[in-house]
C-alpha positions as CSV (number, residue, x, y, z in Angstrom):
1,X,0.0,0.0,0.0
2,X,2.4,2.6,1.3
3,X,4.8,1.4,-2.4
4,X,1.3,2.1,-4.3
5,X,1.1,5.5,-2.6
6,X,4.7,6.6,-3.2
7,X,4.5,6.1,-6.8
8,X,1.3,7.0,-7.2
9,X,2.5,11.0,-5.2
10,X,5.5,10.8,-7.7
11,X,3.6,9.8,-10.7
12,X,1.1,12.7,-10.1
13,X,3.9,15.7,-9.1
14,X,5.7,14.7,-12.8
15,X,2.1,14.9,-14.3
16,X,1.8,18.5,-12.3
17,X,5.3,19.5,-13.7
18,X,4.8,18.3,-17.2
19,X,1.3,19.8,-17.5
20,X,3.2,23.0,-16.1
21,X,6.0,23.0,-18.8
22,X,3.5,22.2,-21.3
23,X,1.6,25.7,-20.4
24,X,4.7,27.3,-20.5
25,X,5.5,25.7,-24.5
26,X,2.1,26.6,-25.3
27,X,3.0,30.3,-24.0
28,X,6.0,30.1,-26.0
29,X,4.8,29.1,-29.0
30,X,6.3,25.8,-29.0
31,X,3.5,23.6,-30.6
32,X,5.6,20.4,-30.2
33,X,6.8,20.8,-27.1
34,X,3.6,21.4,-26.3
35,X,2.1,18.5,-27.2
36,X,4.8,15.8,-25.9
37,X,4.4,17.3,-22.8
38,X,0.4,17.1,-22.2
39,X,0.4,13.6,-23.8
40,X,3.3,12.8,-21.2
41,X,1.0,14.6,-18.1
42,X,-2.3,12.9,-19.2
43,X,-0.8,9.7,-19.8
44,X,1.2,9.4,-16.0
45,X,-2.0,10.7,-14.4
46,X,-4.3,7.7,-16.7
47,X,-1.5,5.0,-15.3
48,X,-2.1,6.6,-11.7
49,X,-6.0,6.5,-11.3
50,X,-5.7,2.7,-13.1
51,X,-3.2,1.6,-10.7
52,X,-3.7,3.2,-7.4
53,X,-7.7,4.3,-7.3
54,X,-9.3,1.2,-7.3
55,X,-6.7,-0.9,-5.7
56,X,-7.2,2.4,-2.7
57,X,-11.1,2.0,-2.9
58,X,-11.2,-2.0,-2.7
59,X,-8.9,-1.2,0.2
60,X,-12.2,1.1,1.2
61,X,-14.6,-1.3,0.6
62,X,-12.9,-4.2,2.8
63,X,-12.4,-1.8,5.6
64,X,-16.4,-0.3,5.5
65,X,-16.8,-4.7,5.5
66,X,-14.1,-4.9,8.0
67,X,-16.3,-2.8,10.2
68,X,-19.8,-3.3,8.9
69,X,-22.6,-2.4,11.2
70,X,-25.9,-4.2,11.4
71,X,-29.1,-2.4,12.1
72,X,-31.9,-4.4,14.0
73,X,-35.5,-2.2,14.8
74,X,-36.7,-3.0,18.7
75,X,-40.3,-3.0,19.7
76,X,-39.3,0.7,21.8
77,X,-38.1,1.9,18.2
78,X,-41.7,1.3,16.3
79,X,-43.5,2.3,19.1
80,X,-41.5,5.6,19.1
81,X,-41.8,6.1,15.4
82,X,-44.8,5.6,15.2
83,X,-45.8,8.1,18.0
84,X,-43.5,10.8,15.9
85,X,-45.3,10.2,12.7
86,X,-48.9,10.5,14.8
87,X,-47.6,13.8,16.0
88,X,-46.0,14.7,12.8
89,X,-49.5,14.6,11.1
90,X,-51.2,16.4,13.5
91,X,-48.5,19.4,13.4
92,X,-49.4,19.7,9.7
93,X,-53.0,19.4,10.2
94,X,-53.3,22.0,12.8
95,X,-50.3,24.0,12.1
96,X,-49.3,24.3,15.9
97,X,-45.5,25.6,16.0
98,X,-45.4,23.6,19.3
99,X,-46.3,20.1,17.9
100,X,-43.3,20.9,15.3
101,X,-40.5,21.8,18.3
102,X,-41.7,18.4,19.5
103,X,-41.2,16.3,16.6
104,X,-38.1,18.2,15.5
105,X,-36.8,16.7,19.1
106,X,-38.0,13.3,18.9
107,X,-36.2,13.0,15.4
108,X,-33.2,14.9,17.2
109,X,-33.5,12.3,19.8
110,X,-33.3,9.3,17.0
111,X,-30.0,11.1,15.6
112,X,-28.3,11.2,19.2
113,X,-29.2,8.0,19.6
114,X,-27.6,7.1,16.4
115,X,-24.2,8.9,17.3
116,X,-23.7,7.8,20.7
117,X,-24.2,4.2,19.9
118,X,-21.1,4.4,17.4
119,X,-19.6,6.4,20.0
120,X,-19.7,3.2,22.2
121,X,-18.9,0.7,19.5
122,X,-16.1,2.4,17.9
123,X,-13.1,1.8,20.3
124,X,-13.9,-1.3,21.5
125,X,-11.6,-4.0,21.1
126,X,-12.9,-8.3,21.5
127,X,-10.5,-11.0,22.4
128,X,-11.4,-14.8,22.8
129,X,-9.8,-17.0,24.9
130,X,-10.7,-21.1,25.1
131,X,-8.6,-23.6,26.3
132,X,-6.7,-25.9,24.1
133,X,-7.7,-29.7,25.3
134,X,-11.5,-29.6,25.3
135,X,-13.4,-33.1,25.6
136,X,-17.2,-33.7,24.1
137,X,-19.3,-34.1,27.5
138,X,-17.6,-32.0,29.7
139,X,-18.0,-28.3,30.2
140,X,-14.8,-26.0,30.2
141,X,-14.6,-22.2,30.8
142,X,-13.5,-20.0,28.8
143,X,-13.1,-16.3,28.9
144,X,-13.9,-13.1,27.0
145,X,-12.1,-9.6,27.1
146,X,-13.5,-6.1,26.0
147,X,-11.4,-3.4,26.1
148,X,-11.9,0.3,25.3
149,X,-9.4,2.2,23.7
150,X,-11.6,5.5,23.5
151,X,-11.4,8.5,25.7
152,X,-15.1,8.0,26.7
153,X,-16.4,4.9,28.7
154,X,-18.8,2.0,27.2
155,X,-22.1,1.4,28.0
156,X,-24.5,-1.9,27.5
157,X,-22.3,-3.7,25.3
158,X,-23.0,-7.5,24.5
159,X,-21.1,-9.8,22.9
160,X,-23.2,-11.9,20.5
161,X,-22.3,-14.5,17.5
162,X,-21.8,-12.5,14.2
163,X,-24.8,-12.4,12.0
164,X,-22.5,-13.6,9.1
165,X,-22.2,-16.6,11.0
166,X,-25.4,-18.3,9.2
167,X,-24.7,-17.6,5.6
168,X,-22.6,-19.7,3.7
169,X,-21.2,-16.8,1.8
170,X,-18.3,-14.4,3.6
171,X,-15.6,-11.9,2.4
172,X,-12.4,-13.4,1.6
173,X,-9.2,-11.7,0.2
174,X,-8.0,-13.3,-3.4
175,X,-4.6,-13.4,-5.0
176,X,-5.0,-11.6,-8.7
177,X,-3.3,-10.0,-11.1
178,X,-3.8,-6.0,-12.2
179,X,-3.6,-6.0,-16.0
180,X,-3.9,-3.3,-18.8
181,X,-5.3,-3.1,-21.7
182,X,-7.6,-6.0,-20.1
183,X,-8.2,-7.4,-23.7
184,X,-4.6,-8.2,-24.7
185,X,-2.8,-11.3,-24.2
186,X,-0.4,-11.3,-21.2
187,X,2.5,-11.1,-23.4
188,X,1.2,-8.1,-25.2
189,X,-0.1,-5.8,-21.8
190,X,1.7,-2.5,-21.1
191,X,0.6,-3.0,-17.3
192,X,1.0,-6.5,-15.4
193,X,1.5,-6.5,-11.1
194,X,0.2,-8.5,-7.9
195,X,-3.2,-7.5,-6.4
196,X,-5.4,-8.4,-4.4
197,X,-9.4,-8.7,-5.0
198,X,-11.8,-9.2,-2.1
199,X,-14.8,-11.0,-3.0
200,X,-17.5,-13.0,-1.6
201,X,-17.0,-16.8,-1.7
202,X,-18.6,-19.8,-0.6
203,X,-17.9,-21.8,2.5
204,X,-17.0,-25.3,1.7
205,X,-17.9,-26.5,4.8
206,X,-20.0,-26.1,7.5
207,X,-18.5,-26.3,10.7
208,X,-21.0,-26.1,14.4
209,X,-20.0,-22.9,15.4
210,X,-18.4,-22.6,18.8
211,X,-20.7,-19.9,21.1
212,X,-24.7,-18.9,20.1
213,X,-25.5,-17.5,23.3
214,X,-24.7,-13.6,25.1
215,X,-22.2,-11.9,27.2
216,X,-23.1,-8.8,28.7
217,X,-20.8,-6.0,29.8
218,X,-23.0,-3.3,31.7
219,X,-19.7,-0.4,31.7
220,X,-16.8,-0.7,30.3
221,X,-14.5,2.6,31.3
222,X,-12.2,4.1,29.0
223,X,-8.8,3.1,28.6
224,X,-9.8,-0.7,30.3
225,X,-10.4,-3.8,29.9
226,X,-13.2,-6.2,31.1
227,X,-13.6,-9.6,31.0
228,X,-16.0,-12.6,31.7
229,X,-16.0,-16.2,32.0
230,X,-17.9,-18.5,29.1
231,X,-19.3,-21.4,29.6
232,X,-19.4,-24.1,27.1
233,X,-20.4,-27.6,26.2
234,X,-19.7,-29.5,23.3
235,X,-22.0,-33.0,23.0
236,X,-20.2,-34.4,20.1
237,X,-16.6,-34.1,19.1
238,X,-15.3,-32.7,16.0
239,X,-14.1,-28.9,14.9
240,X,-15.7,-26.1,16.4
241,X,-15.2,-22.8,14.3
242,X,-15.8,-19.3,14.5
243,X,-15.8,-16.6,11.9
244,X,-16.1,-13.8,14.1
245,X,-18.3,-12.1,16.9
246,X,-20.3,-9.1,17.0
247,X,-20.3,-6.3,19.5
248,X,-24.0,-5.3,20.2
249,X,-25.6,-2.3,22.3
250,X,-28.8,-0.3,22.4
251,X,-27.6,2.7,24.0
252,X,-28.6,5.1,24.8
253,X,-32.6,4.9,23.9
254,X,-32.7,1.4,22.8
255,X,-34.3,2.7,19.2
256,X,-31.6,0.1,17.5
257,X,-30.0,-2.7,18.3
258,X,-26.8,-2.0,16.8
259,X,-23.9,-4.6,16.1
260,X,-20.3,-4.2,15.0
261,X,-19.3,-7.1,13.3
262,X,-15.6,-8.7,14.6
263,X,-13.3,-10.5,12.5
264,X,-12.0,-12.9,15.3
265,X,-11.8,-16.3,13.7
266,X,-11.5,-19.2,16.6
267,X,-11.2,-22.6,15.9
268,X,-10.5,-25.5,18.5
269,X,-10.8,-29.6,18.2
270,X,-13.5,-31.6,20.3
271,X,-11.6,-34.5,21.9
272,X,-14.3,-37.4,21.9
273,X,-15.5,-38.3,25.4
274,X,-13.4,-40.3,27.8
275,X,-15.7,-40.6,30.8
276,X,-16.7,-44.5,31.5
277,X,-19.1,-46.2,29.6
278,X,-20.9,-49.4,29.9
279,X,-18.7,-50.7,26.9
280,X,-15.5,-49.6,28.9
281,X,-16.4,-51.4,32.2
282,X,-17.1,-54.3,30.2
283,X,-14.3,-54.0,28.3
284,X,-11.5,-53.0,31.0
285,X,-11.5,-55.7,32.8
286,X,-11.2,-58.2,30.0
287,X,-8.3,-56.0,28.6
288,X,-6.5,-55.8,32.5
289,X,-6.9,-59.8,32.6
290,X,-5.1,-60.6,29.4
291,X,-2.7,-57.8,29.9
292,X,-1.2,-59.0,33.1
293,X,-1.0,-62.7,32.2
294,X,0.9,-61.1,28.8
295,X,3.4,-59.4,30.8
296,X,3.9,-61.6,34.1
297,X,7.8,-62.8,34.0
298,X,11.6,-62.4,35.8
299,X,11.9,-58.7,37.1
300,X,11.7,-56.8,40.3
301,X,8.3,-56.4,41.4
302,X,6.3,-58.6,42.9
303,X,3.1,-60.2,40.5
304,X,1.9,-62.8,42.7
305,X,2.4,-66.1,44.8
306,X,1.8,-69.5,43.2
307,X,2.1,-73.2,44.1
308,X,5.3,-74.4,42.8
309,X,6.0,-76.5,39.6
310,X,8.5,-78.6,38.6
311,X,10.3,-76.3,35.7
312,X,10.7,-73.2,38.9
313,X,13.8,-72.6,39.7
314,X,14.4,-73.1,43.6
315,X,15.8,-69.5,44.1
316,X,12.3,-68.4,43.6
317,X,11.0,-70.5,46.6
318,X,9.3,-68.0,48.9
319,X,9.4,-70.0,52.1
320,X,7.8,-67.7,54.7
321,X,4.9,-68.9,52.2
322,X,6.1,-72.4,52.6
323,X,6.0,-72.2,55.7
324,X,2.8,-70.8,56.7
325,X,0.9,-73.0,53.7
326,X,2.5,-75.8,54.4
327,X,3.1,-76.5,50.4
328,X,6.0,-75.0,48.0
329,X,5.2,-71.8,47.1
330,X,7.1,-69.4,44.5
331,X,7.1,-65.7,43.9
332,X,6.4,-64.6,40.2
333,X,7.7,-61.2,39.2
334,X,6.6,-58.2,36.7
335,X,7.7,-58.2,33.2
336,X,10.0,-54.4,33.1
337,X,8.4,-53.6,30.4
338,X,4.8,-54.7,32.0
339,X,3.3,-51.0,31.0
340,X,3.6,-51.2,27.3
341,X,0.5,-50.6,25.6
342,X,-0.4,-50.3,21.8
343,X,-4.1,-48.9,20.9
344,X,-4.4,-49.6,16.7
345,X,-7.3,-48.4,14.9
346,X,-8.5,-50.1,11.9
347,X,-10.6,-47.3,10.2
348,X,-13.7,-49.3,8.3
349,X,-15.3,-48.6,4.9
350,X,-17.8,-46.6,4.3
351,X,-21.1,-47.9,5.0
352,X,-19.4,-51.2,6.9
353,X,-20.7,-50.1,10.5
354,X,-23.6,-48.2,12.0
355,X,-23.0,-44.5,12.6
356,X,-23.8,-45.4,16.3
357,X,-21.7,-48.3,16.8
358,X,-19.1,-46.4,15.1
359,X,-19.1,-43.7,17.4
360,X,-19.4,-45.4,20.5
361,X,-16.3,-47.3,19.1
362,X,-14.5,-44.1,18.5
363,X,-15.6,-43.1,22.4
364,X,-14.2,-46.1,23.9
365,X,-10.6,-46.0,22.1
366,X,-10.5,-42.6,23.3
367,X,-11.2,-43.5,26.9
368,X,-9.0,-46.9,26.7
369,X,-6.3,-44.5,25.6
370,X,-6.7,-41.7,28.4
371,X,-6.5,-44.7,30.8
372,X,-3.9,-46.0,30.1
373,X,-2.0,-42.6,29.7
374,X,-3.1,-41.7,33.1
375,X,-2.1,-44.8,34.8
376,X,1.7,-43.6,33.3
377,X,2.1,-46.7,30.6
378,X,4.1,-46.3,27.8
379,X,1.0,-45.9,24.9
380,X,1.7,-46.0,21.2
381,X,-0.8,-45.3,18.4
382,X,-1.4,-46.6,15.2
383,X,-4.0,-46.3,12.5
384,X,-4.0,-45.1,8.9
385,X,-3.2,-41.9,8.2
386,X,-1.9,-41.0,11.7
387,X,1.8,-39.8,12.1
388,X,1.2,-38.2,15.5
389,X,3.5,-41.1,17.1
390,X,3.0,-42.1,20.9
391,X,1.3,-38.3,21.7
392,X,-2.0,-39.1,23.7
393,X,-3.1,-35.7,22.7
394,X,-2.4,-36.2,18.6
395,X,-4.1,-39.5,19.2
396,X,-7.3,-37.8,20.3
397,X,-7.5,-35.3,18.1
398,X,-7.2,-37.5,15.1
399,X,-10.2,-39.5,16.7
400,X,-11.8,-36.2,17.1
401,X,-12.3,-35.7,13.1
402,X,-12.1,-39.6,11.8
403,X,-14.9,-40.8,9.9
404,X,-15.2,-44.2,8.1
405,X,-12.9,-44.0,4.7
406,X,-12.1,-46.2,2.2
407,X,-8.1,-47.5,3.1
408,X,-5.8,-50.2,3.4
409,X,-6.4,-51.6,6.9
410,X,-3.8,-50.9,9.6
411,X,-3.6,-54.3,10.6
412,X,-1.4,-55.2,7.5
413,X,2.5,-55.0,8.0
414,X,1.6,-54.6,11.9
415,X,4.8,-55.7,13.8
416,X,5.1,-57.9,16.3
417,X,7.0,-56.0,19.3
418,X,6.9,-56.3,23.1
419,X,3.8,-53.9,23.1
420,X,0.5,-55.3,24.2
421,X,-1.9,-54.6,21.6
422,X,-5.6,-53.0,21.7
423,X,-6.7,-53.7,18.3
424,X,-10.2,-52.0,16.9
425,X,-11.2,-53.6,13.8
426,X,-14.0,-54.8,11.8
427,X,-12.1,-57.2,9.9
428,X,-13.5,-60.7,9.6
429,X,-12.2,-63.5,12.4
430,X,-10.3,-65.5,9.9
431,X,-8.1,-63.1,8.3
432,X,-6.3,-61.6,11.5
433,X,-2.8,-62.6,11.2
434,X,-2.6,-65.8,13.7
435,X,0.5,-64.0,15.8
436,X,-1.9,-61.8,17.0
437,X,-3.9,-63.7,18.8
438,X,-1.4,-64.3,21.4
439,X,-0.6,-60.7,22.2
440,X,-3.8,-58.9,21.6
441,X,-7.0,-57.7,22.2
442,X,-9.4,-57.7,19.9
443,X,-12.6,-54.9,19.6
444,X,-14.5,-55.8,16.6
445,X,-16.9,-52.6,15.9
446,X,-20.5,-52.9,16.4
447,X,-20.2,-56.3,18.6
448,X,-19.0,-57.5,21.4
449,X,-15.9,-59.7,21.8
């Protein structure tokens, strides 16, 4: 912008000077001279206004979008127009100078009204702040700041969802070219830079949006801040987004509700649910059982106390047991590497499993996965399309947007390794790899083990 107004200052003075010389030829009597110069002062001054106006009034445009205002009648504000235009009549059919002071205030009133609500809008700055894990199912808190960088305090100010928010259309800055003549080939164009176009484009997708409700700020003095707690709750998980805000008050008269529209885009990810289920109590205990008979072996802590059998070693004898039992007993110890734990996700077809069962598998992989992270075993991940590695959060948030796709299945090429395996699938029974049996656990989507 500031390169555009440079030349565009230094493109204009030699159009002043030449037009100048030009008057001075003319003068002269200089009839060439004369008309080399006006040619060279209209053409700089053409090349200007083609390269700097409308690039300056798109720049305009965005910023009367930028801070577009939205105009919404209350019941006070018919009710008070309509008492000025009953009053209104009867000034002009009685011709009583009083009735006309009257509605000349009224309609003064409506103007003030106008002028101190921008007053209150104008200097007001919004800032959003959520907090970056957020679960489906559980409310979080988080917080909103207004502050006023005027020199005259704020009153009645809400914070409301933008009313762009529910078309599918919204402003967008575009990458273009600025070209001239317009009908020539590129390679034939006197003119060809970078520019930008704003124009309206279609959203692709839509995304829930993140907050639908009201925050109210009753006075906001000048040259503060004020902020206020939100609370949210997401039922399902996914991505939240939001294209912007809108700052809303009906001071002073409440004639209009008027809104100042913020571009403050916020987006955050919806971890799926990890509070217990019925389908993880069910499971869990299942998955604990084979675990630990997976990982029992030589280490140092203690697993349990067993009769002894021929192939133990007699170092393991535990003979206060002996003693009290009156039969050999031997002391079994924890595999070290007991706490490794491997979730894979076999993402079906489309179509292959109900969108329920789907989900409710999606919920308890989540939850199997917080467990385990919380209980400080050493968790890995796997699953098409996932390169997040052993992070619990990447893991989640890749549940957070998965939905059923066509894809080779994860179980192929899986390696055996000294992890214990978690393995959601909805492959058939008879072509699981055999090896797998021995160290996993199997979740078939939609039924039960």
């Amino acid at each position: 912008m500031w390169l555009r107004f440079l030349l565009a200052i230094l493109g204009l003075g030699l159009a002043f000077f030449a037009a100048l010389f030009s008057t001075v030829s003319r003068e002269s009597g200089h009839l060439w001279a004369t008309l080399v110069l006006a040619s060279v002062a209209l053409l700089l001054a053409t090349v200007v206004g083609l390269t700097t106006v409308p690039y300056l009034a798109r720049r305009v445009a965005a910023a009367r979008v930028r801070d577009a205002l939205d105009y919404e009648v209350t019941r006070i504000g018919i009710i008070y127009v309509v008492v000025v235009v009953v009053i209104g009549v009867a000034a002009l059919n009685t011709g009583n100078n009083l009735l006309y002071i009257v509605v000349s205030a009224m309609m003064a009133a409506i103007v003030v009204s106008g002028f101190a609500s921008a007053m209150v809008l104008r200097a007001l700055e919004l800032d959003v702040r959520l907090p970056e894990y957020v679960f489906a199912g559980r409310s979080i808190v988080g917080q909103m700041m207004v502050r006023n960088r005027g020199r005259t305090p704020s009153f009645s100010v809400s914070v409301v969802p933008s009313k762009g928010e529910s078309s599918r259309e919204r402003w967008q800055w575009q990458e273009t070219t600025f070209a001239f003549p317009t009908q020539r080939p590129p390679g034939r164009q006197w003119i060809r830079t970078k520019d930008w176009r704003l124009r309206r484009v279609a959203s692709s997708a839509e995304a829930p949006t993140i907050f639908a409700g009201s925050v109210y700020f009753p006075y906001i003095p000048a040259g503060r801040e004020q902020s206020a707690h939100l609370q949210l709750r997401f039922e399902r998980r996914g991505t939240y987004q939001q294209e912007g805000f809108g700052l809303a008050t009906r001071f002073p008269f409440a004639f209009l509700t008027k809104t100042r529209r913020v571009p403050l885009a916020r987006e955050i990810t919806v971890f799926p649910p990890v509070e217990p289920t019925d389908e993880f109590f069910e499971v869990l205990p299942l998955i604990t059982g084979e675990f630990e008979s997976f990982v029992r072996g030589r280490g140092d802590d203690l697993y349990r106390i067993r009769e002894y059998m021929p192939e133990d070693s007699a170092r393991h004898v535990d003979w206060k047991a002996t003693a009290k039992s009156g039969s050999l007993k031997v002391r079994e110890f924890s595999r070290e590497d007991e706490r490794r734990v491997r979730i894979v996700w076999d993402n079906p077809g489309v179509d292959v499993v109900a969108v329920n069962a789907y989900e409710k598998s999606v919920a308890l992989a989540a939850s199997l996965a917080w467990h385990f992270a919380q209980q400080n075993a050493e968790v890995s991940f796997r699953a098409q399309e996932y390169a997040g590695g052993a992070d619990i959060y990447k893991f989640l948030a890749y549940l957070a947007v998965v939905q059923p796709r066509l894809s080779s299945s994860a179980i192929d090429g899986l390696q055996l390794s000294p992890d214990y395996n978690i393995i959601f699938t909805t492959r058939a029974r008879g072509t699981i790899p055999t090896a797998l049996w021995t160290c996993s656990y199997f979740v078939f989507m939609g039924e039960r083990k």
